[in-house]
C-alpha positions in Angstrom: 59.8 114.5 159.8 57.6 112.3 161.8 56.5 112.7 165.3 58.1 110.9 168.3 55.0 108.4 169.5 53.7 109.2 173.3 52.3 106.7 175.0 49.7 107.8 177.3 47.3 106.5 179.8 43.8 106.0 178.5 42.3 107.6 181.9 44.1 110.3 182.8 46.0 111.1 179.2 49.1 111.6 180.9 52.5 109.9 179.0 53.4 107.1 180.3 56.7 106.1 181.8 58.1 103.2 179.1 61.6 105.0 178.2 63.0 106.1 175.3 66.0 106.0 173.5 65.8 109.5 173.1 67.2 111.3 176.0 68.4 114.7 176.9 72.4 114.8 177.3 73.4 116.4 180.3 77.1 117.8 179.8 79.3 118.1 182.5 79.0 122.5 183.5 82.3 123.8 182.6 84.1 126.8 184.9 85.2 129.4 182.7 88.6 131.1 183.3 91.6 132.9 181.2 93.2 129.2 180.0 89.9 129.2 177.5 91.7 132.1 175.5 94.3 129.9 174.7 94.4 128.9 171.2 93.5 125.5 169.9 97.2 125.1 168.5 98.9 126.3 171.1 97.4 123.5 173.9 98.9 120.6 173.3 102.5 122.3 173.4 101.5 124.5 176.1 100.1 121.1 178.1 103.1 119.2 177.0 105.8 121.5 178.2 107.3 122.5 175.3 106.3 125.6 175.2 106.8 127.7 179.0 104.1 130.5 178.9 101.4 131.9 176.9 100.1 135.3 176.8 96.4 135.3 176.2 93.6 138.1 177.0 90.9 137.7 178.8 88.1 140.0 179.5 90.6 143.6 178.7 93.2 142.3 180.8 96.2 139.9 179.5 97.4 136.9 181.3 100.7 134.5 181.4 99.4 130.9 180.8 101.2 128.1 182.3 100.9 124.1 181.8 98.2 124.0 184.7 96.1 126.2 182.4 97.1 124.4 179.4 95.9 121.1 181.5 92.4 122.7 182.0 92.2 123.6 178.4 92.2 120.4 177.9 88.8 120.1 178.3 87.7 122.8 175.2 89.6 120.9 172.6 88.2 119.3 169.5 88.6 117.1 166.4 92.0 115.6 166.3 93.4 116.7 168.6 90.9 115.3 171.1 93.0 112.0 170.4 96.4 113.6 171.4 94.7 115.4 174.5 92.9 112.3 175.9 97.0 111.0 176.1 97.9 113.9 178.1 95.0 113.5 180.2 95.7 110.6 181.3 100.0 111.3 182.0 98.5 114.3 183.8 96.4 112.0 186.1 99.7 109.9 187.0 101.8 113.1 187.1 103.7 113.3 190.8 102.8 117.3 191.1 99.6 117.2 193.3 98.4 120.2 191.1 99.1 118.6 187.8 96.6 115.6 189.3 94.3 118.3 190.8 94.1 120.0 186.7 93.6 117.0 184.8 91.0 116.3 187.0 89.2 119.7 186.8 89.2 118.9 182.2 88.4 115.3 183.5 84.3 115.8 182.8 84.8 117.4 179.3 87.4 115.4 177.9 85.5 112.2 179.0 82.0 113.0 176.5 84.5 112.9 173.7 86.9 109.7 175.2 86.3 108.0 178.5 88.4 105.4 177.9 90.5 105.0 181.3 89.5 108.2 182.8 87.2 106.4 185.6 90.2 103.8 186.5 91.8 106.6 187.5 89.5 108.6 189.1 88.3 106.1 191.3 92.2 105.4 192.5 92.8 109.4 192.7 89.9 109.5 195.6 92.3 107.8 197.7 95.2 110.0 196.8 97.5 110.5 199.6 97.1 114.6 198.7 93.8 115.9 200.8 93.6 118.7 198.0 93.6 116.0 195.3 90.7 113.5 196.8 89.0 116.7 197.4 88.8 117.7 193.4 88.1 113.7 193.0 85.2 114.0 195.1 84.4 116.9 192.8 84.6 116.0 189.9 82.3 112.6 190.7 79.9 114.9 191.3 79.8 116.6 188.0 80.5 113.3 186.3 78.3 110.8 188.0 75.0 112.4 186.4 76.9 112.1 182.6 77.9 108.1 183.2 75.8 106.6 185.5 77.4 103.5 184.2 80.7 103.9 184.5 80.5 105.2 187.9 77.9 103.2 189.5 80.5 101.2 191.7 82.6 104.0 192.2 79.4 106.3 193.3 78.0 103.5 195.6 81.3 102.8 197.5 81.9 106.9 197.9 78.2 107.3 199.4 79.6 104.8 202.3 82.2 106.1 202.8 83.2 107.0 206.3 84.4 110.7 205.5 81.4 112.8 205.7 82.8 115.3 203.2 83.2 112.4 200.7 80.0 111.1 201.3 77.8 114.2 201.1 79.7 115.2 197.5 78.7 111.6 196.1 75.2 112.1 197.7 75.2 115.6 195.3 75.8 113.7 192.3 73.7 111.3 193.2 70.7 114.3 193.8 72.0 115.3 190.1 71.6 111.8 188.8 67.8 112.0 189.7 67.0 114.1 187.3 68.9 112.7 184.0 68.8 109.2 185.1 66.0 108.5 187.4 66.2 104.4 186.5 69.4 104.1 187.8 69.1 106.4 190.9 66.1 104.4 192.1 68.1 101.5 192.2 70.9 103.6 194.4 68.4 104.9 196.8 66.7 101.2 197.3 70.5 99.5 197.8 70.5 102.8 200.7 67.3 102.6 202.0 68.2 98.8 202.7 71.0 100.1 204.9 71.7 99.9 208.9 73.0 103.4 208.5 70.7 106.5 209.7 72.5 108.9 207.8 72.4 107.1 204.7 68.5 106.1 204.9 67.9 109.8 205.8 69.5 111.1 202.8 68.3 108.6 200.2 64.6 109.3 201.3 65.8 113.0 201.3 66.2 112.2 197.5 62.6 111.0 197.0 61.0 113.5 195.8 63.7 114.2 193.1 63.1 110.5 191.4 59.3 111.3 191.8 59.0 113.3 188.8 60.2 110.5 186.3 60.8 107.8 188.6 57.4 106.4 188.3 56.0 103.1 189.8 60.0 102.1 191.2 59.4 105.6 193.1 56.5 105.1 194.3 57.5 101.6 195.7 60.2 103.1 197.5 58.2 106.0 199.3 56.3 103.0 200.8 59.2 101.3 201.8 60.4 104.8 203.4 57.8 105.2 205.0 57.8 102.0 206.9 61.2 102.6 207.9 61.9 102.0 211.9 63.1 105.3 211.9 61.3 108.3 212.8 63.3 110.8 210.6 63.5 108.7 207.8 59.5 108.7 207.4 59.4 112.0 208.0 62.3 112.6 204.9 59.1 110.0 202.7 55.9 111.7 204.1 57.5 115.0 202.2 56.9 113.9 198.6 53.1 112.7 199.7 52.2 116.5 198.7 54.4 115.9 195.4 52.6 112.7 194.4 49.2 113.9 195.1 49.2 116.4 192.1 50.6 113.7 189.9 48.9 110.2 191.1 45.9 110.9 193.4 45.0 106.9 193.8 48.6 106.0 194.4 48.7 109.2 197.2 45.6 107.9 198.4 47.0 104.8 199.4 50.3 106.1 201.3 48.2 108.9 203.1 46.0 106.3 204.8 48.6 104.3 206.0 50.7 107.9 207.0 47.9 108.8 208.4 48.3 106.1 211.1 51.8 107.0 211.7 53.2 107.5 214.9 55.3 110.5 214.5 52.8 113.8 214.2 55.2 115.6 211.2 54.8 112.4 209.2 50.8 112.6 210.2 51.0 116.7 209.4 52.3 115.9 205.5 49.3 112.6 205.3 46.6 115.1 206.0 48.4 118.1 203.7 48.1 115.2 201.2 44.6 114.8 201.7 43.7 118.6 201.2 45.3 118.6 197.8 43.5 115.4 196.9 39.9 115.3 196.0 37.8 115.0 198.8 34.7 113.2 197.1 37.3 110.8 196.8 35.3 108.5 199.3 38.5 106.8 201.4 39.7 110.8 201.9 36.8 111.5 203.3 36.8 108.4 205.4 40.1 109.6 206.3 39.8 112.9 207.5 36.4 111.6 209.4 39.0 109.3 211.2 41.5 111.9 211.9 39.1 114.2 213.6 39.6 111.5 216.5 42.7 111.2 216.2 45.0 111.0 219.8 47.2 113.6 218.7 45.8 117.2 218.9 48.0 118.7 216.0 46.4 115.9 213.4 43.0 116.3 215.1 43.2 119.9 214.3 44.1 119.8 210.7 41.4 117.4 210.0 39.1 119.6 211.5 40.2 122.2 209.2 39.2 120.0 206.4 35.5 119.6 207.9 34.2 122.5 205.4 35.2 121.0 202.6 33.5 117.8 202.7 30.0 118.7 204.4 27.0 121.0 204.1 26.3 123.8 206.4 23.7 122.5 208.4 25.5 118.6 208.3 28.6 120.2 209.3 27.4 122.2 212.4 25.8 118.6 213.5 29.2 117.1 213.0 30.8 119.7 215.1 28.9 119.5 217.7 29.2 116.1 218.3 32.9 116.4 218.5 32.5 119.4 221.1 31.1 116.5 223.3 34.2 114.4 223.8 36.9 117.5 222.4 39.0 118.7 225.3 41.7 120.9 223.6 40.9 124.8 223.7 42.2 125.5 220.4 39.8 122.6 218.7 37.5 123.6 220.7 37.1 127.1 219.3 37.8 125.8 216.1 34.2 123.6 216.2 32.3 126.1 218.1 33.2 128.8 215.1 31.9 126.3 212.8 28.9 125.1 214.5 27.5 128.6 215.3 24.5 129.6 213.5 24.5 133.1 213.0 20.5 133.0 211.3 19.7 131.1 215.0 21.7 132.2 217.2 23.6 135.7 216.4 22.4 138.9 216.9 19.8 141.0 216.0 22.1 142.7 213.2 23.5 139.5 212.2 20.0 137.6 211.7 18.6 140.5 209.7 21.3 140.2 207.6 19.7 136.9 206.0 16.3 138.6 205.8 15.3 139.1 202.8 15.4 142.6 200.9 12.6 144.8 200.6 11.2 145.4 197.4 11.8 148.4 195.4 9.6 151.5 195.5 8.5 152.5 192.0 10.3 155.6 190.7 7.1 157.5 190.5 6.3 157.3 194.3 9.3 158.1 195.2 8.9 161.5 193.1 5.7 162.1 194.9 7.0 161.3 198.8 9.9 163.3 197.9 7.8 166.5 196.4 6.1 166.1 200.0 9.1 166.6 201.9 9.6 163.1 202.6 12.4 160.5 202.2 11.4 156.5 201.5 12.7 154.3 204.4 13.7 157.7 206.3 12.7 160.0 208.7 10.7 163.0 207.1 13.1 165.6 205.6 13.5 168.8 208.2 12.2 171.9 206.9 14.5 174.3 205.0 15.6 177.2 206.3 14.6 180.9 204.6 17.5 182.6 202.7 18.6 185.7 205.1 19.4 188.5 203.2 23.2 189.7 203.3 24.0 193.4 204.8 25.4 195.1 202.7 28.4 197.2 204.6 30.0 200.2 203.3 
């Protein structure tokens, strides 16, 4: 069998972003319950009516199955019968009975990896239903289905992450987080249509989902962490500067190039995760260090601090205590003040007695045999002379 071809950058040897048509199915996660005791023969009539009850057990206890459980195992039939069952499906979805609705929809995922055909007509009219309990399992079941078919419910997906109802909106904005991972492609596009939006809640949650697309996302991703992080809003930027620390173990040039302009940012958090960024990126990267030089006079104390922090990294002892104290010259703040003072103090100039002997260097070892003749003397090399022993007093002996 021949090996898939990887295409991989020449100068870092990672693969390269250029799809495939070989791609991990994700299948819709499947609740499991007493109705997938029931045996394959006895769905169909179960689902259809025709038969009233079932008695199945399930884990050492036996249950009564009903059509509402016959309507759920829908979703664990196969071969021919899938045919037969899609049918039902789809009466069930038109059914009057609220709960009937509310079970097709629950086998609504399953059945649709074998035959989709309809299914999403109807579940994009049954998240309007005039039952609460019945656009509720809608909104669920989008959810579970929006990562499978990001085609057939890319308008229904986009309208319900509009949508007024915050419940509604948040369950589409789960399938959407879900739809990062198996379909990145088509979730960039989703998060650029939001980010383009007058909404605050709907920029903050897209750039919430940022760092989800990062992963496999590439260059579309990294456009739109830019574009984030230009947003007017505060919170927003924030919600981008997160996946700076993300990006920086993947593409150090590319996080290069948003930390200096995060860096520059008005609101301190979004600062905070620039110079977090930094740290994790290699600091003889020359525009880091440039950076982090910058920061140091920075007008907020918080990124002023941090970059201080960083100081060590980048410079020598004896060019760092220099740099230190020319900051002390124009530093106000306490806190960064002690912070430069620690590292400009010269413990071989100005500590201690102790603490400057303690970069003296050793003295040299006394041969072996002159120690044997001090110590035959009574005498102890580098100590005081040994004090004299006393004589052995005899014990009394009593009795």
């Amino acid at each position: 069998m021949s090996r898939e071809y990887i295409a991989r950058d020449p100068r870092t040897g990672r693969p390269i972003n250029v799809g495939s048509t070989r791609r991990r199915t994700k299948k819709s996660d499947l609740k499991e319950g007493p109705w997938m005791a029931i045996p394959q023969q006895a769905v169909i009539p179960l689902a259809k009516g025709q038969i009233e009850t079932y008695r199945v057990g399930w884990k050492e206890k036996d249950y009564h199955m009903t059509r509402l459980d016959a309507i759920k195992a829908l979703s664990i039939i196969a071969g021919d019968q899938i045919h037969e069952g899609h049918k039902i499906l789809l009466d069930c979805l038109m059914d009057d009975d609220p709960e009937v609705r509310i079970a097709g929809l629950f086998a609504l995922p399953s059945v649709a990896e074998r035959r989709s055909s309809e299914l999403f007509d109807h579940l994009s009219v049954l998240l309007d239903d005039k039952d609460a309990n019945v656009r509720k399992a809608a909104s669920n079941c989008l959810k579970s289905v929006a990562p499978v078919f990001p085609s057939a419910t890319k308008g229904t997906l986009a309208f319900e992450l509009r949508h007024h109802i915050r419940q509604r909106s948040q369950a589409a904005f789960a399938g959407l987080g879900d739809l990062c991972t198996t379909w990145p492609e088509v979730a960039c596009d989703h998060i650029d249509e939001l980010l383009q939006e007058e909404s605050l809640y709907l920029r903050r949650s897209a750039a919430a989902l940022l760092r989800k697309v990062l992963v496999k996302g590439g260059a579309a991703a990294w456009d739109l962490i830019g574009w984030a992080l230009e947003d007017e809003d505060p919170e927003t930027r924030i919600q981008a500067s997160r996946s700076l620390v993300p990006l920086a173990h993947r593409e150090q040039r590319i996080a290069t190039i948003l930390a200096e302009r995060a860096i520059l940012d008005s609101e301190s958090k979004v600062m905070l995760s620039a110079i977090r960024c930094i740290e994790v990126l290699d600091t003889d990267n020359g525009r880091a260090r440039d950076l982090v030089l910058a920061g140091c006079s920075h007008e907020h104390a918080s990124v002023r601090l941090a970059c201080v922090k960083i100081l060590p990294r980048l410079m020598g002892d004896e060019i760092l205590r220099n740099h230190c104290n020319a900051l002390l010259r124009e530093e106000k703040d306490e806190k960064i003040r002690a912070e430069l003072k620690q590292m400009a103090f010269d413990a071989q100039i100005e500590g201690t007695e102790e603490q400057k002997n303690a970069f003296l260097a050793p003295a040299p070892k006394v041969p072996k045999i002159d120690r044997e003749i001090a110590e035959a003397q009574g005498q102890t090399i580098g100590l005081e002379d040994l004090p004299p022993q006393e004589p052995e007093t005899k014990k009394t002996r009593h009795g």
